[in-house]
Each structure stands twice: as structure tokens, then as C-alpha cells.
C-alpha positions as CSV (number, residue, x, y, z in Angstrom):
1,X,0.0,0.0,0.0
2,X,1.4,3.2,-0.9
3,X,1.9,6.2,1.7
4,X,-0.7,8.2,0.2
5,X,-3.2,5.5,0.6
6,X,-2.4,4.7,4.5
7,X,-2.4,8.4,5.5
8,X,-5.9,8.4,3.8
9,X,-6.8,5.4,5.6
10,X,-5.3,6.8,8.6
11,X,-7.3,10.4,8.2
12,X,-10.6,8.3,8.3
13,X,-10.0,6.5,10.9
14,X,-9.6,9.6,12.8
15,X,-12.7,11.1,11.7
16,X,-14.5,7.7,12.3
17,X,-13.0,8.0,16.3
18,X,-13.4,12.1,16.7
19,X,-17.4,11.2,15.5
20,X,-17.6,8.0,17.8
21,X,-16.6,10.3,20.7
22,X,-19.6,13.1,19.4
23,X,-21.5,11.8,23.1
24,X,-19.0,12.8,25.1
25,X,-18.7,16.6,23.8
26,X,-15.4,16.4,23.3
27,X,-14.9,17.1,19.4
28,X,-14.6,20.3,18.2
29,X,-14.8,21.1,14.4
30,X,-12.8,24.2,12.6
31,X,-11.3,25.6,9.3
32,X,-11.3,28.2,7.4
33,X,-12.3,29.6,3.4
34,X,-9.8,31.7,1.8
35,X,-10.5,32.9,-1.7
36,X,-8.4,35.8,-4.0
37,X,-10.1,36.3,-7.0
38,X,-8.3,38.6,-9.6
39,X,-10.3,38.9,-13.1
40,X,-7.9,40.5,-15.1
41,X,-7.8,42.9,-18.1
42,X,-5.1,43.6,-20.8
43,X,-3.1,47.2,-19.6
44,X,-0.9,48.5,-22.0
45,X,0.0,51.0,-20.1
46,X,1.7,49.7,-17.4
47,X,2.6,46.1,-19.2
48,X,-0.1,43.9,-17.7
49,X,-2.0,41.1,-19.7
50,X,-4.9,38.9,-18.8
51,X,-3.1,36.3,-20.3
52,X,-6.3,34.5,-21.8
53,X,-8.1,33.8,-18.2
54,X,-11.1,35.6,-17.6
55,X,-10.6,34.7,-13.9
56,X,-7.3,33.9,-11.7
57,X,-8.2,32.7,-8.2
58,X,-6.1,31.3,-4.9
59,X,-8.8,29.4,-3.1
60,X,-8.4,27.1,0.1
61,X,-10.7,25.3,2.2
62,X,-9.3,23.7,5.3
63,X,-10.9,21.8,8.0
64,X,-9.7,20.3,11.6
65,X,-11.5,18.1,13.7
66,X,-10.0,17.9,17.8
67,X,-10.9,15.6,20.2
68,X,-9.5,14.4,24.0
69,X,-7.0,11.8,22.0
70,X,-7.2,12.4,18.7
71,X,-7.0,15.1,15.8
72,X,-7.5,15.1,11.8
73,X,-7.0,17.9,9.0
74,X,-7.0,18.1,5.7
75,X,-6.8,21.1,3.1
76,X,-8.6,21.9,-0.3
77,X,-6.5,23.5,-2.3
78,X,-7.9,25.2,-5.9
79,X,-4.9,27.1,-8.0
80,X,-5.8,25.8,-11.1
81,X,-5.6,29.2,-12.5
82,X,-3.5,31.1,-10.2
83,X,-2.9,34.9,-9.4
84,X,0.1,35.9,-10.8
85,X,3.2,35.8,-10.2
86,X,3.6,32.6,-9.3
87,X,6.1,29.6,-10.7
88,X,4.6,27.3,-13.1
89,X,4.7,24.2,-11.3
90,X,2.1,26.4,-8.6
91,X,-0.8,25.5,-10.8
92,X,-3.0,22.8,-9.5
93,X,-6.0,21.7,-7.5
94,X,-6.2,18.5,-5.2
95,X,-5.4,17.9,-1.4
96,X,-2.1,18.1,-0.9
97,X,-2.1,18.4,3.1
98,X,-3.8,16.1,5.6
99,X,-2.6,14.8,8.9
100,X,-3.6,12.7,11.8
101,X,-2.3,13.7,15.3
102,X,-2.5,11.5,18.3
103,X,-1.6,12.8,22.0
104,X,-1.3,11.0,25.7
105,X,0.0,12.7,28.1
106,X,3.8,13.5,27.4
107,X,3.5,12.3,24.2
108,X,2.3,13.4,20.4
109,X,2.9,11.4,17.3
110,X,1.6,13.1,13.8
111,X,1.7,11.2,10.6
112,X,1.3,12.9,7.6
113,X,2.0,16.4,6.6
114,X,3.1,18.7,9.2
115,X,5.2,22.3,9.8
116,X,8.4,22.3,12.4
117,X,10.8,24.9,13.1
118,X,14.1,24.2,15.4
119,X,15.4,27.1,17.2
120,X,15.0,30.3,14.9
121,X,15.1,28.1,11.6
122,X,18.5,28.0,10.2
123,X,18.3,24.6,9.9
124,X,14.8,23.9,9.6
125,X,11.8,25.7,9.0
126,X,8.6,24.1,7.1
127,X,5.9,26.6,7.4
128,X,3.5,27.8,5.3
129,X,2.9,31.5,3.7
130,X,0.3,31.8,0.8
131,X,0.9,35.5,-0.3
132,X,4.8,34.3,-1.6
133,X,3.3,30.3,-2.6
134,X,5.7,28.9,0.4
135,X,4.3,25.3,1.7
136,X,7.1,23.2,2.2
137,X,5.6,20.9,5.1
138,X,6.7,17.4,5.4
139,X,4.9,14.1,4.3
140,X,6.1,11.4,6.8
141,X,5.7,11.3,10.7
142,X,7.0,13.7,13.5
143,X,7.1,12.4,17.3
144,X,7.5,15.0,20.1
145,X,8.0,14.3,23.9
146,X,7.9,16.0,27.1
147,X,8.9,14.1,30.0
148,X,9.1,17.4,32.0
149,X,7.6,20.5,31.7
150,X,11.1,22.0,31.3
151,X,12.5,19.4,28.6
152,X,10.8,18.5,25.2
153,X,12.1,16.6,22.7
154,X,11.2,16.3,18.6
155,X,12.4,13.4,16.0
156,X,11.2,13.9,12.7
157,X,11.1,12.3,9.1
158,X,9.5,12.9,5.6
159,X,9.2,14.2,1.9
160,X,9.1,17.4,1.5
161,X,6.2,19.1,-0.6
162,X,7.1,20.7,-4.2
163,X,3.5,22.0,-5.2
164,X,2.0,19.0,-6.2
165,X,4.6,16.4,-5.9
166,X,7.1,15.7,-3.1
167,X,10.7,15.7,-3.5
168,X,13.0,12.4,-3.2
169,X,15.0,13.3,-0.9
170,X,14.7,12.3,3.0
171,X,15.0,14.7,5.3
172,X,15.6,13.5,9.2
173,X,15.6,15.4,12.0
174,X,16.2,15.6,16.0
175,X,15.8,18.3,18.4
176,X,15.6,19.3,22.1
177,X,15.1,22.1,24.0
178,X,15.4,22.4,27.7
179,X,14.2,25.3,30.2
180,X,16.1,25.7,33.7
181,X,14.6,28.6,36.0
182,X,17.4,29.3,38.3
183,X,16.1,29.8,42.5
184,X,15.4,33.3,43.6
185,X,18.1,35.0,45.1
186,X,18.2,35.5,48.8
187,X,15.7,38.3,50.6
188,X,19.3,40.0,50.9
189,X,19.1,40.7,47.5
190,X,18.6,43.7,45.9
191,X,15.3,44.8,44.6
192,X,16.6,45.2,40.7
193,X,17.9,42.0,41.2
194,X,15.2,39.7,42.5
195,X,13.6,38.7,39.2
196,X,14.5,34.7,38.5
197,X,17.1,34.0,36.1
198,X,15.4,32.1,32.5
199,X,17.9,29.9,30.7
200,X,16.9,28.0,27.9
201,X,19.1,25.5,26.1
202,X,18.8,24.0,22.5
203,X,19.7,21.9,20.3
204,X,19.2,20.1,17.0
205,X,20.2,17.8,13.4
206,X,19.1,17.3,10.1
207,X,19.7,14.8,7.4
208,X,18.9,15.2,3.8
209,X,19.5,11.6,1.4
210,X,19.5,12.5,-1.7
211,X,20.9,9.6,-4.6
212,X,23.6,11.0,-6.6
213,X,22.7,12.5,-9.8
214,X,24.3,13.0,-13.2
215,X,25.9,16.9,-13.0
216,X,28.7,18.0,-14.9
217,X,31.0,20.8,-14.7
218,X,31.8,20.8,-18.5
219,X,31.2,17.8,-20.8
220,X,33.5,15.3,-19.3
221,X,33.7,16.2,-15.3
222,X,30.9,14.8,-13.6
223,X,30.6,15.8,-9.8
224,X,30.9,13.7,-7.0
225,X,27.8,14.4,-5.4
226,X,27.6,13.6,-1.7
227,X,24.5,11.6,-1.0
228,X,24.4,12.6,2.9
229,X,24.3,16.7,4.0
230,X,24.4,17.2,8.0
231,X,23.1,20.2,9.6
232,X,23.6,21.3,13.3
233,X,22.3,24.1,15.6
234,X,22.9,24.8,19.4
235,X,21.4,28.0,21.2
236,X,21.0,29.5,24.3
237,X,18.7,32.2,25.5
238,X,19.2,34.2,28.6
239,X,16.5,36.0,30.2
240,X,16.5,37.6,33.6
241,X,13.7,40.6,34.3
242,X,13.7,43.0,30.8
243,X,17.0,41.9,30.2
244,X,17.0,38.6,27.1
245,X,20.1,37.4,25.0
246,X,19.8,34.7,22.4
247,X,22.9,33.4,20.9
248,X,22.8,30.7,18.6
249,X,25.3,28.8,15.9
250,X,24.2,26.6,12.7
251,X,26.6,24.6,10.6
252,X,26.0,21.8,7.9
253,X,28.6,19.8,5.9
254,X,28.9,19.8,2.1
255,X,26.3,20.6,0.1
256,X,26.9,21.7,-3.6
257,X,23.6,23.1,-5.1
258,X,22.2,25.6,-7.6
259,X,22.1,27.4,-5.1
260,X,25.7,27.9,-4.5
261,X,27.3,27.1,-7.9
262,X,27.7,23.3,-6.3
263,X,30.6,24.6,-4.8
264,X,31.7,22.3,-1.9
265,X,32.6,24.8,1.1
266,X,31.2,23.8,4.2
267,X,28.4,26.2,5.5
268,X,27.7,28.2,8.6
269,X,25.5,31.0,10.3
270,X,26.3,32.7,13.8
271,X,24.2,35.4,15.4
272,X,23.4,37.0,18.4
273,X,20.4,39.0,19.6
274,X,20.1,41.2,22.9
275,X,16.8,43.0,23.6
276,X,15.5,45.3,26.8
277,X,11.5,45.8,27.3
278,X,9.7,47.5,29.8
279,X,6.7,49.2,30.1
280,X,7.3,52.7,27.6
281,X,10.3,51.5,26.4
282,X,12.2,48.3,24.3
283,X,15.4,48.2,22.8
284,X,16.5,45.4,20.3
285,X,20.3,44.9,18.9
286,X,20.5,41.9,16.5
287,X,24.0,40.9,14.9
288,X,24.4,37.8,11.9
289,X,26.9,36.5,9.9
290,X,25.9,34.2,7.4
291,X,27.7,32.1,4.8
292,X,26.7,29.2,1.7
293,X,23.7,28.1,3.9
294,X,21.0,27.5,1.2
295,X,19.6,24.3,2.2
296,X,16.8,22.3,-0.7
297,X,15.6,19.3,-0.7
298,X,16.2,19.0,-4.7
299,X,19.8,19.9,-5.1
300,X,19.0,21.8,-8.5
301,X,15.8,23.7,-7.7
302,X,15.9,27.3,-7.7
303,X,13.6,29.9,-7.0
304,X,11.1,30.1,-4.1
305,X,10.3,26.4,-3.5
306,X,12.2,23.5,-1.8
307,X,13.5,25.4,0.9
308,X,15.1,23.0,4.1
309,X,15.8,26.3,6.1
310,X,15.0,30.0,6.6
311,X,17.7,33.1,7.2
312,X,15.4,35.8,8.9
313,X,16.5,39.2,6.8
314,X,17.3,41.6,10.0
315,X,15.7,44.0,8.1
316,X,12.4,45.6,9.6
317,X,9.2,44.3,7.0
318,X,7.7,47.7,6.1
319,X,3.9,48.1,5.9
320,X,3.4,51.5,4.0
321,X,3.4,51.6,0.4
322,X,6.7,53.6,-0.7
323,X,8.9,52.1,2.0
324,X,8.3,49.2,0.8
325,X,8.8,49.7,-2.5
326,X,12.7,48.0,-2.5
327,X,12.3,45.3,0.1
328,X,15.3,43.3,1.1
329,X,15.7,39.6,0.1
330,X,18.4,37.4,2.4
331,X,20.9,36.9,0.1
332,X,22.1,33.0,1.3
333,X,25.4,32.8,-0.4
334,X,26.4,35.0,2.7
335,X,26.1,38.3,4.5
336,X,26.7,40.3,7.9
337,X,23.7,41.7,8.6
338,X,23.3,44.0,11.7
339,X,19.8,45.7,13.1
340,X,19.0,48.1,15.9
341,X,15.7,49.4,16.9
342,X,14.4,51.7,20.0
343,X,11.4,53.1,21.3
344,X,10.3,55.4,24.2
345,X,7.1,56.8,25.5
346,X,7.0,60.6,27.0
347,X,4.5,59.6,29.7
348,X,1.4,61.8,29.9
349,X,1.0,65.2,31.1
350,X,5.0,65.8,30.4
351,X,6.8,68.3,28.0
352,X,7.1,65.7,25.5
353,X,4.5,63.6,26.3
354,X,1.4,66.2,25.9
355,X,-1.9,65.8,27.3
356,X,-1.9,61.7,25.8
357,X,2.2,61.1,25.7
358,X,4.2,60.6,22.6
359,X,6.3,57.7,21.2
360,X,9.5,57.8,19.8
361,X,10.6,54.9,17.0
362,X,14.3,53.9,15.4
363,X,15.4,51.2,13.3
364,X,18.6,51.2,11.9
365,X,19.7,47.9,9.8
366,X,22.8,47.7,7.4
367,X,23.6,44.2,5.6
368,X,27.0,44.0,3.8
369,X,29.7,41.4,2.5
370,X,32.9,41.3,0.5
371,X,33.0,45.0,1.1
372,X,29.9,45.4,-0.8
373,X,26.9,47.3,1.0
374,X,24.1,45.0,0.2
375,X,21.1,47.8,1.9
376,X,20.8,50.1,4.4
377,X,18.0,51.4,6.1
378,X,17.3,54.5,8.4
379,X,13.8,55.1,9.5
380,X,12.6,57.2,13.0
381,X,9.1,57.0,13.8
382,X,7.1,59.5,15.8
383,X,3.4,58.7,16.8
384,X,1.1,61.1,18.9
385,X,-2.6,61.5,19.9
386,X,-3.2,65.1,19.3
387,X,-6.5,65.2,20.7
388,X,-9.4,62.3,22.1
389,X,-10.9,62.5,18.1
390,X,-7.2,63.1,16.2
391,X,-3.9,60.3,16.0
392,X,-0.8,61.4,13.9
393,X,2.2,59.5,12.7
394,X,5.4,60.6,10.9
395,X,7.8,58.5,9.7
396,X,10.8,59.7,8.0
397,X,13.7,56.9,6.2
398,X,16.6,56.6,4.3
399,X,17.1,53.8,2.4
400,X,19.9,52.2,0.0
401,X,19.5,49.2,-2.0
402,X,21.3,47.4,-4.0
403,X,19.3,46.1,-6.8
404,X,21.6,44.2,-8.5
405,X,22.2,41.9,-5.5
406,X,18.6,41.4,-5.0
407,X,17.4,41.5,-8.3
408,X,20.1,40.9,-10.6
409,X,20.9,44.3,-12.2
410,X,20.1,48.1,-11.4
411,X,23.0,49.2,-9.3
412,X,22.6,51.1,-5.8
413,X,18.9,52.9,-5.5
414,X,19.5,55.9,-2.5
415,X,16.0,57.0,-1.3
416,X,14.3,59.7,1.0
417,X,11.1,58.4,2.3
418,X,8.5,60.7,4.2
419,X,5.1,59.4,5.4
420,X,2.0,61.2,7.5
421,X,-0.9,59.4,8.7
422,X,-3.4,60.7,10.4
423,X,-6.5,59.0,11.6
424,X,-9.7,60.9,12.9
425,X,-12.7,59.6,15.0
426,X,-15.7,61.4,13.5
427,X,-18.1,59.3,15.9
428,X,-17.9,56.0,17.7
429,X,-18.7,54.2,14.5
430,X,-16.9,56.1,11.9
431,X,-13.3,56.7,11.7
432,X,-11.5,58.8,8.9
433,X,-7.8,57.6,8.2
434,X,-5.4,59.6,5.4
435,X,-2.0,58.5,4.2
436,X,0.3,60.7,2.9
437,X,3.9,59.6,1.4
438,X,6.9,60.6,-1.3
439,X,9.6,59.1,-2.2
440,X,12.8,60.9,-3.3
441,X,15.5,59.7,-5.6
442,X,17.8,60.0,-8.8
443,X,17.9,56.5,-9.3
444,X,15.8,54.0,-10.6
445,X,12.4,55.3,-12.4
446,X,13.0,58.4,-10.0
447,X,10.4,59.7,-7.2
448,X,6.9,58.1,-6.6
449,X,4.2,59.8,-4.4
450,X,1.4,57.6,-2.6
451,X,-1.9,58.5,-1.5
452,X,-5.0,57.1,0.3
453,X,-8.3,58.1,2.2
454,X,-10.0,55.3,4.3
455,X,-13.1,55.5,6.0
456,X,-14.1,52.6,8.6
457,X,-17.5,52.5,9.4
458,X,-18.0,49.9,12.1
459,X,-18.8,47.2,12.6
460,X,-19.1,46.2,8.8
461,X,-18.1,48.5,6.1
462,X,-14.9,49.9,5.1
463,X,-14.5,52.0,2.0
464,X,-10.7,52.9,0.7
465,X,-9.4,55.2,-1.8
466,X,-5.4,55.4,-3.2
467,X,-3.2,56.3,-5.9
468,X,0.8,55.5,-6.3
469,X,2.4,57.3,-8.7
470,X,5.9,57.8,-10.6
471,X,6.6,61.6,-10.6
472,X,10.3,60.4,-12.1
473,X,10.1,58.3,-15.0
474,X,6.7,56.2,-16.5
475,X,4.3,58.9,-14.8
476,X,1.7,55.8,-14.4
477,X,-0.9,56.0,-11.6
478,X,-1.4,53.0,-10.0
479,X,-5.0,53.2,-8.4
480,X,-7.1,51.1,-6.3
481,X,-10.6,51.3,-4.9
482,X,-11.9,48.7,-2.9
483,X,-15.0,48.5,-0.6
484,X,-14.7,45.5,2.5
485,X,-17.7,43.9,4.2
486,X,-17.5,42.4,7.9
487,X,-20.0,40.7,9.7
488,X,-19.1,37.5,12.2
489,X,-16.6,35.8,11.3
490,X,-17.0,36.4,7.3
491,X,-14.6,39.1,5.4
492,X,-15.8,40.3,1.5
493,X,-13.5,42.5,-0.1
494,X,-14.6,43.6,-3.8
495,X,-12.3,46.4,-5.5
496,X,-10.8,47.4,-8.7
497,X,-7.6,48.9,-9.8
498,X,-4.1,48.8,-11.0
499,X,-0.9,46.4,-9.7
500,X,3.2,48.0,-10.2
501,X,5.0,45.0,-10.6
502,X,7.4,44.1,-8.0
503,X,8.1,42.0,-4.9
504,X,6.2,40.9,-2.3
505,X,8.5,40.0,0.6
506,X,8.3,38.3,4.2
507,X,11.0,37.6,6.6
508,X,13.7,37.8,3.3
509,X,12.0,35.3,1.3
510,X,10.9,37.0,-1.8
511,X,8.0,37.0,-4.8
512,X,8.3,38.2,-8.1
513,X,4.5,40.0,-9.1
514,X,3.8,41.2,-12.3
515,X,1.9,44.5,-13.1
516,X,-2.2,43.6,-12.7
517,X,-5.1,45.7,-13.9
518,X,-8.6,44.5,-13.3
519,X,-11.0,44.0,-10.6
520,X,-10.6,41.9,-7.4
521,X,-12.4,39.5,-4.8
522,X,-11.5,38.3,-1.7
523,X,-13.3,36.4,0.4
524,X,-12.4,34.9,4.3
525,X,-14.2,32.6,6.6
526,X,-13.2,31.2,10.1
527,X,-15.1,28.7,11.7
């Protein structure tokens, strides 16, 4: 019997025991509908095409069943026609993702698909993200164990998903993770001292089998392709009152790849993270240093898909429009990357503070190698309630990227980014919001300014109103008008308007999108 057939067998057994157990009230059903509907038109203007499809949609349907012992899920997935922007091999519609998940006490064994992470995921990440096409779960089993309440431990095994297929290799992996709280200090002790001391230790392996293929350098030296890559991680996190530290080390053996020019280097990734929080006030430091650690499952995959691992970028994931415009992409082949970020509150009734207090915001990141600055990005953030009805924010940045790291050609792009938004409370139920924001430079297609009105009227309707456009170069308006409907636990967004093509980024990992013109539906449901 085939895998797929016994973790089908196995999912209805699971819904056969979660429906025996209906008379004791202990099963609990939930899921979720999430559908993007684009139906495109042809733009000359700014280079889009409808590409023949009178509609492109992203539509999932997933549904989880829990009970005291045991717990099912499955997801419908229909991509048939994608949105765009996606790679080729994207396009499909099945159920690619079901598990079974059985727990007792200390103990929880999963077979079937199913998302891990070990320590921050330098080794291991499987998670999904649906706005960049990410889901790189595993087919096989995962076991996890906690003997303590301090001490868990995770072994692991599987296929990992490629769109509709699953790649050969194997990939095997161990972790464990173990929390000491240290005693109080004595009643001696001083007062800024009395908080308990938090040390938590880590860590983890990973295996990837993958047969030896025929790869040549030219047309009579074939490589010697090693069929085993090793991976290792260890961490430790510090935390005592405010004060937390994480440091944390990743290497893996050999592992020539697309990815690296299959270059045989050993690879490795060090960083080190300090943060401060207390109430008004957080600092963060973060420092990386990176080198070869792309990790597939398919040796001679590029692009988005495949992915073992995850570098996070140490670059902060900008929300408005124009910053946003150049986002970073971890570059794997390797890179010191450095990030700093503060914030204060002026309390209330102060100088600074006002009449409601006012907060202060920095971020300051700068990744490099080889000499070479890679991007650079200055932002300080100032938010203040003027009055009970009125809420500004201005956020000024300076930015350079270097496009043809990230993208491949376009040399260094140095930007000046200003941004206002204001939000106003016209009456408990209706709240005005305005963004304003430009974006200087010499580079590139030149300056863009960005504009939109929103108007929330709760608990259902919001209606909003922008416009980006490129004052430098093209002199295209990119428009959108959309109107979004809430009521429960149901979301309907209809709107209309123009796409600049780009990339959509999270957390470094990157998405080519294509200029779009046409008019839009979403639709969400939880349950």
C-alpha cells in the first residue's frame, strides 16, 4: 500500500474516532475559506495582460477536527488558475495536506503532513505563507515528547512538498530544547535583582538523502555528489527581568547546489540578539553573519520552493506603500547583517508627552559582504494622539539598496522616504484615516508619491481610496478602490484597480509579481 493511501486510511479512521466520541462533547470542528479572486484585463499601459483567463483565483478550504485523544485535517487546495506571479509548477488543484495527530499525556505522534521549526530556523523551518506560494511541510511522521515540563524533545522524518509532488530526498531530524529557571536569590538581595534568572538550552540535526545525480562541470567532469548533507544548531537564550540574549550557531557539511554554484565549502550561520523591554520602552540589537547556507531538498531547484531552512532578513518588514517599495531579500550565499531598533514613551502630562504622551521609534539595519553594501535602512518613527478624536504618525527613512544583488541588475537605489498618517474619529462608529507619502531619488524610475483616504464605518463597512504614482520616469498612476464587508466571522472585499509590478517579501524570502489591472475579490471565513 502506498503512503498516500495509508495516510488516507489513517485520516478516516480519525474522523471515524473524533465522531464515535460526538457523546462525550469532546470534538470540536474548525477551518477556514480563503479565496483571491483577480479577473484581469489587458493594460498597456503599465505592461499587464490577462493572459487569456477571464478569472485567476487562490482558493483554500481547510478543516480540523480535535478531540480528547485524537485530531484530523486536511486542506482543499484550488490554483488551477493562479494569481500571478507565481512559478509554473504552482498550478494545480487537489489535497495536498492532511494529517492525523494522536496525543497522551507527554506524548504526540503526527503522521502525515506537518510544519516544524528548530530554534530560529536556520536549519529547519517548514511553514507555510500563501501571499509568496511557500508550503514546504513534510509528508512522513513527526514524534514530540515532554517528560518534563522543562525538557521536550522532537524526532522527525519525511518528503518534503514541491506544489504537487514531493521531492525524493529524506529529510531527518532531531531536536531538544530544555528550560532551567534558576532559585530566587536571597531576601538579601537587591530589589533590581530579584527577578528569576530564564535559561533555555537547545539543540538540533538534520539529514537530507538525496541519490547521486548526473551533474557536470563541462562535458567530461561529472561531480561527486555527496548523498548525505548534516546540519547542526545549538542556542542559548538568557532571560532575567527586561533583560533577554539569544545566541545561537548553525553549521552543515557539504552541500553543492544551484544554489551555491555546487561549490563544496562547508556552511555556517552565527548570530546573536540582545533585547531590553519595559513598560514605555524596548530596545533590540541583533547581529548575523551568514555564509553558503541555502539548504533544498532538490539539489538543483531554484527559486522560491524546496526550501530545508530560513535566514530571517534583519531587516524591519515595512507596511506602507513607498517604504516598501525596495524590500530586502536574504541573500544565502552569505552576508553580515546588523539591526538596531528603540522606542520610548513621553508619559502623559510631560513636556514631550502632551496631554496623551508621545512615542518615539528607530530602526537602523545595514547588511553588507565582500566589502559590498548589500542595503541600508534608516527610519525614526514619531506617533502622537493630538486630541481624544485626532492620531498622527510621521515616519521619515533613508534607504539604500542594491538592486543588483537582489534582483540581478540596477545598481545602488538611495531613497528619502517621508510618510504622514493621520486618523480621525468622527463618531464611535466612523473613523477617517489619510495617508500621505513621497519618495525621493535620482535612481531607478525616479520619485513616486502615494496617497490614500479610508473611511471605517463599524462594525461592517470599510470603504478605501489610493493612488501611487511615478513623478520620475513612467508617470503611471497605480489606483485602487476597494470596498470591504464584515460581519461575524465572514470578510468580503470587492475592489478594482491597478498592480506596479514588483516583490512581495516576508522575513527575506521574496515574490516576483507582475503588473495587474482589473477588478478583485477576496473572500475569508473562520469557523
Amino acid at each position: 500500500m502506498s503512503m498516500r493511501k495509508i495516510l488516507l486510511t489513517a485520516f478516516c479512521m480519525a474522523v471515524g474516532l473524533t465522531a464515535a466520541a460526538q457523546d462525550e462533547k469532546k470534538v470540536t470542528l474548525s477551518g477556514s475559506i480563503q479565496s483571491d479572486v483577480l479577473i484581469p484585463r489587458d493594460d498597456e499601459d503599465i505592461g499587464a495582460s490577462a493572459d487569456g483567463d477571464w478569472a485567476k483565483t487562490n482558493t483554500y478550504v481547510e478543516l480540523n477536527l480535535q478531540s480528547r485523544y485524537v485530531d484530523a485535517g486536511t486542506r482543499v487546495e484550488y490554483l488551477d488558475h493562479p494569481l500571478p506571479g507565481f512559478e509554473s509548477d504552482f498550478a494545480g488543484w487537489g489535497v495536498p495536506h492532511f494529517y492525523v495527530k494522536g496525543h497522551y499525556r507527554t506524548l504526540e505522534l503526527t503522521v502525515g503532513d506537518c510544519y516544524e521549526q528548530f530554534g530560529s530556523g536556520f536549519i529547519l523551518r517548514t511553514y507555510e505563507e500563501r501571499s509568496l506560494g511557500i508550503d514546504n511541510a513534510l509528508r512522513g511522521a513527526r514524534l514530540q515528547w515532554r517528560p518534563t515540563d522543562h525538557l521536550t524533545m522532537k524526532v522527525l522524518s519525511g518528503k518534503q512538498r514541491r506544489y504537487w509532488s514531493h521531492n525524493d530526498a529524506l529529510i531527518t531530524g532531531a531536536d531538544v530544547e530544555w528550560d532551567v529557571v534558576l532559585p530566587r536569590p536571597s531576601a538579601a538581595s537587591t530589589a533590581s535583582s530579584s527577578a528569576p534568572l530564564y535559561l533555555t538550552l537547545g539543540a538540533s540535526w538534520v539529514n537530507k538523502h538525496e541519490d547521486d545525480e548526473d551533474i557536470f562541470v563541462d562535458r567530461t567532469h561529472r561531480l561527486n555528489l555527496p548523498v548525505y548533507v548534516n546540519a547542526f544548531d545549538v542556542r542559548a537564550r538568557l532571560q532575567k527581568g527586561p533583560v533577554s540574549i539569544l545566541a545561537e550557531y548553525a553549521g552543515k557539511s557539504q552541500d553543492p547546489t544551484f544554489d551555491n554554484a555546487y561549490s563544496y565549502d562547508r556552511g555556517h550561520v552565527a548570530m546573536l540578539s540582545a533585547s531590553y523591554s519595559r513598560r514605555g520602552m524596548s530596545l533590540l540589537l541583533q547581529g548575523k553573519r551568514s555564509k553558503n547556507m541555502s539548504m533544498r531538498s532538490r539539489r538543483t531547484i531554484d527559486g522560491t520552493s524546496s526550501r530545508i531552512n530560513h535566514l530571517p532578513a534583519f531587516t524591519l518588514d515595512h507596511t506602507y506603500a513607498l517604504p516598501a517599495l525596495y524590500p530586502y531579500a536574504t541573500q544565502p550565499d552569505g552576508e553580515w547583517a546588523w539591526q538596531a531598533e528603540g522606542s520610548y514613551t513621553f508619559p502623559r502630562r510631560t513636556a514631550l508627552g502632551g496631554r496623551y504622551g508621545t512615542t518615539l521609534k528607530a530602526n537602523f539595519s545595514h547588511v553588507r559582504n565582500d566589502g559590498q553594501t548589500y542595503y541600508q535602512d534608516l527610519n525614526l518613527q514619531a506617533d502622537k494622539r493630538l486630541s481624544a478624536d485626532w492620531r498622527l504618525l510621521l515616519m521619515y527613512m533613508n534607504q539604500r539598496y542594491n538592486k543588483t544583488v537582489v534582483e540581478g541588475e540596477g545598481g545602488m537605489v538611495h531613497s528619502d522616504i517621508i510618510v504622514a498618517d493621520a486618523k480621525y474619529r468622527v463618531s464611535p462608529k466612523v473613523t477617517l484615516r489619510g495617508e500621505a507619502q513621497y519618495l525621493f531619488t535620482q535612481d531607478d524610475q525616479g520619485d513616486w508619491a502615494f496617497g490614500l483616504v479610508e473611511l471605517s464605518l463599524q462594525p461592517h463597512w470599510m470603504i478605501t481610496l489610493s493612488d501611487q504614482y511615478n513623478v520620475g520616469q513612467t508617470h503611471h498612476h497605480y489606483y485602487q478602490a476597494s470596498v470591504t464587508y464584515n460581519v461575524g466571522a465572514h470578510r468580503l472585499q470587492v475592489g478594482y484597480g491597478r498592480t506596479r509590478e514588483g516583490f512581495n517579501c516576508s522575513g527575506g524570502v521574496c515574490r516576483y509579481v507582475p503588473a495587474t489591472s482589473g477588478a478583485t475579490l477576496s473572500y475569508n471565513y473562520n469557523f
